[in-house]
Each structure stands twice: as structure tokens, then as C-alpha cells.
C-alpha positions in Angstrom: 0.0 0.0 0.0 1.1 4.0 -1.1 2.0 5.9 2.1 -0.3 8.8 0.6 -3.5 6.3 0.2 -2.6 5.3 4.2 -2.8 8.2 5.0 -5.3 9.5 3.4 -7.6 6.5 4.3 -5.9 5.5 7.5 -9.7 6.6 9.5 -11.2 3.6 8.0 -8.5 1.4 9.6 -8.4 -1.0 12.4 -5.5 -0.9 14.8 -4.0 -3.7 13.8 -4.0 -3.0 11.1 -2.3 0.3 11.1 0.4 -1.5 13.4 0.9 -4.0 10.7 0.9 -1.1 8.2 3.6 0.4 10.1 6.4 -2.4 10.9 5.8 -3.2 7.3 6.5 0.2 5.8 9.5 0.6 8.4 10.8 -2.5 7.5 10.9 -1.7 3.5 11.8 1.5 3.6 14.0 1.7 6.8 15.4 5.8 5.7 12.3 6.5 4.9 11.1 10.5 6.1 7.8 9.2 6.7 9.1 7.1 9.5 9.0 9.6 12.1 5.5 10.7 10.6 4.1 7.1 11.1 6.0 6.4 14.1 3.8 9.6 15.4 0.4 8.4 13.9 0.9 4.9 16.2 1.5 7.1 18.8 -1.8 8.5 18.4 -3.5 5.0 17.9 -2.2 4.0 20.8 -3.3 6.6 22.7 -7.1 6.2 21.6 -6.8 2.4 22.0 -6.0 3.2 25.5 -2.6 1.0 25.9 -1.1 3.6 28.2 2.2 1.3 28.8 2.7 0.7 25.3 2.3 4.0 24.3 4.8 5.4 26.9 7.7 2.8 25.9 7.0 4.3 22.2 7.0 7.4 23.0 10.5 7.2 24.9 12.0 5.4 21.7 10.5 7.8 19.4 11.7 10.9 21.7 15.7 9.1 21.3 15.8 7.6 17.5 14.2 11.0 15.8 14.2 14.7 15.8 11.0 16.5 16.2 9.9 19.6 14.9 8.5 22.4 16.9 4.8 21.3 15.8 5.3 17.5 16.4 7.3 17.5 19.3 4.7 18.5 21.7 2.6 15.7 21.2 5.5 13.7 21.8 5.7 15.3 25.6 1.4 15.3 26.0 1.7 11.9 24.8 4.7 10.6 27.5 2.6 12.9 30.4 -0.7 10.2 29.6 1.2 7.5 29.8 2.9 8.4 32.9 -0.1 9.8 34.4 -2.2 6.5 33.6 0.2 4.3 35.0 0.4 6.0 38.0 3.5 8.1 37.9 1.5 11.5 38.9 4.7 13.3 39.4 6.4 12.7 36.3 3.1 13.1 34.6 2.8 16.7 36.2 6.5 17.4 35.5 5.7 16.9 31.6 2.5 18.9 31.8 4.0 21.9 33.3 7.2 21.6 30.5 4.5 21.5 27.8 2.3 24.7 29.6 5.6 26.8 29.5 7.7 25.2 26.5 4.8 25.3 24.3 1.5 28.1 24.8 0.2 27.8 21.0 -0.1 23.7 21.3 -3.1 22.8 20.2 -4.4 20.8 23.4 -3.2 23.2 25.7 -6.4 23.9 27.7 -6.8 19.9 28.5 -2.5 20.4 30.1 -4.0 23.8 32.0 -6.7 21.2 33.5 -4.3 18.5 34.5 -2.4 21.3 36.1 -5.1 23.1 37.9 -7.1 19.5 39.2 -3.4 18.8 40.3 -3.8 20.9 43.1 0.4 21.4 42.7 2.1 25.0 43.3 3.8 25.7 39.5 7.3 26.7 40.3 8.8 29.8 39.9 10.6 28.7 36.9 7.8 27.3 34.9 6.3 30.5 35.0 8.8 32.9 33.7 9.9 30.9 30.9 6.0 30.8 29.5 5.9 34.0 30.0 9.2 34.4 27.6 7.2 32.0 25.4 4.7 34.2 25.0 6.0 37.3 24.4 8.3 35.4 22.0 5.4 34.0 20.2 3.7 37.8 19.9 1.0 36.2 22.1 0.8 39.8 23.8 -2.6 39.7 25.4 -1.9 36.4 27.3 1.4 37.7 28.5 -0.3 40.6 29.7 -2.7 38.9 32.0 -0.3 36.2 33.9 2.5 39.1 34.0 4.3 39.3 37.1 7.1 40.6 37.8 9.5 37.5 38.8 12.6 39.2 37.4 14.1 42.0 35.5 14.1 40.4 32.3 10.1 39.9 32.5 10.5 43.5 33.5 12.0 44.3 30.0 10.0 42.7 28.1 6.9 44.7 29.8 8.6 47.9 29.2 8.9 46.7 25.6 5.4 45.8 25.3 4.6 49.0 26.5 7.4 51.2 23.6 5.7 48.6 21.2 1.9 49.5 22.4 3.1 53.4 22.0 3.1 54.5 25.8 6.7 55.4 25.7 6.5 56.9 29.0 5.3 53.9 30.9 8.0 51.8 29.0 10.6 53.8 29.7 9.9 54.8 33.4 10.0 51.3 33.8 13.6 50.3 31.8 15.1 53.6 34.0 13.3 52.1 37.8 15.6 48.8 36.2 18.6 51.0 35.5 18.5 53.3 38.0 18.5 50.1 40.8 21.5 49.1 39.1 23.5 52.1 39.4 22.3 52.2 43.3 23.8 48.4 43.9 27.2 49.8 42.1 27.6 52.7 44.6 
């Protein structure tokens, strides 16, 4: 069978036989770039077949044999915090979530990580935090990094007083870069 017609088709397929499918294409085209893709797509079917253990010793090959790209990878990491999470391991399921919250803000099943975090009932650290919020701002996802802004460090503080020089209210911008400048000088003396 094409890998094209698979995928187009590969709804209409059984497990199995996507598994089969699989092994089979790896095994006849072993340099294959579609391996990675496929590897993914049983990734997925394991995932909806509920075999949680399976799907978390896959995952851990797939995450050491290939490199992801920025759009597959976080499945790759929501897929490993499932696996962990249904067989128990709460804390390194947690551990994953909170990599994928700050590491990754535009994934596309974000808001089912920011419910496994909040029914957690865990305290995000400190360091979480800040580097979603340089996620954020690095993704031009303004608005968001507006409304969990705090003020954990002077770098955050930068990139406030940018939003603000960027959003036109130079003053506010730069009262804030001289209160981070002026501190400095202070600490010299």
C-alpha cells in the first residue's frame, strides 16, 4: 500500500491493522522520512486504543531515534505525560504537563494540560512560570502575557517595558527600563 492512500484513508483502519501497516513500511523503507511521521500516527492510535504502557515505551523510543519539529514534538511530551499519568507516575506526569504549559503556549491541546495542572492541586514553580511567559511574548501572544504578568525578574521587566514602547506609551515603557537601570547604578555605589 502507497503511504499517501494510508494516509489518506488510515480513519477507515483497524488498529492492527495500522500496526501492521507500520512495521511493514519501516521495515521496507527503513530511511524513509515518513518514519518519524508514522511512528507519530501509532502514537496516536495508541493513545485512543487506551494502551497507556505501550504508548509510553513508544513514546520514549520515538523521543531518542528521531528529531521532532516544533509542531510535532509537543505531542511527543502530552503523549509521555498520559502515559505516565495513567500508570500511575502523577509526578512525572505533572513534570511533563508543566514543561509543555511553559515550553509550548500555542499547542493545540493546551487547555486539557491547563486542566491537568489546575485539578493537580500542585504549586507551579517559579521557573515554569517565567519561561512561559518568555514564550509568550516570543510568540507575539501579547494579550496572554499581559494577563499572567508578574514581575518575577528584571528580564520579564524588559520585556513589559517593551510591550509598553511597542503598544506606543513610551513613557510607561521607559519609566520602567530607568526604575531597572537606576536600581543598578544604586547596587554599584
Amino acid at each position: 500500500m502507497n503511504f499517501k492512500i494510508f494516509l489518506l484513508e488510515s480513519k477507515n483502519y483497524k488498529f492492527k491493522e495500522i500496526e501492521k501497516f507500520v512495521i511493514d513500511y519501516k521495515e521496507k523503507y527503513k530511511n524513509s522520512i515518513f518514519n518519524k511521521t508514522l511512528e507519530l500516527m501509532l502514537s496516536t492510535y495508541l493513545y485512543k486504543e487506551s494502551k497507556f504502557k505501550e504508548l509510553l515505551i513508544h513514546v520514549k523510543k520515538l523521543k531518542k531515534k528521531y528529531k521532532y519539529n516544533n509542531f510535532d514534538y509537543p505531542y511527543i511530551i502530552y503523549y509521555k505525560a498520559i502515559g505516565y499519568e495513567k500508570t500511575g507516575k502523577d509526578s512525572k506526569a505533572f513534570r511533563e504537563y508543566l514543561t509543555l504549559w511553559s515550553k509550548y503556549p500555542n499547542f493545540k491541546l493546551i487547555k486539557n494540560v491547563e486542566k491537568k495542572i489546575k485539578s493537580s492541586n500542585k504549586g507551579i514553580p517559579k521557573k515554569f512560570k517565567v519561561n512561559r511567559l518568555h514564550k509568550l511574548f516570543e510568540n507575539r501572544n501579547y494579550k496572554l502575557f499581559k494577563k499572567e504578568y508578574k514581575p518575577y525578574n528584571d528580564s520579564l521587566k524588559i520585556l513589559r517595558a517593551q510591550l509598553f514602547l511597542i503598544n506606543g506609551n513610551e513613557k510607561r515603557g521607559l519609566e520602567i527600563l530607568n526604575n531597572i537601570s537606576g536600581r543598578d547604578r544604586i547596587k554599584k555605589c
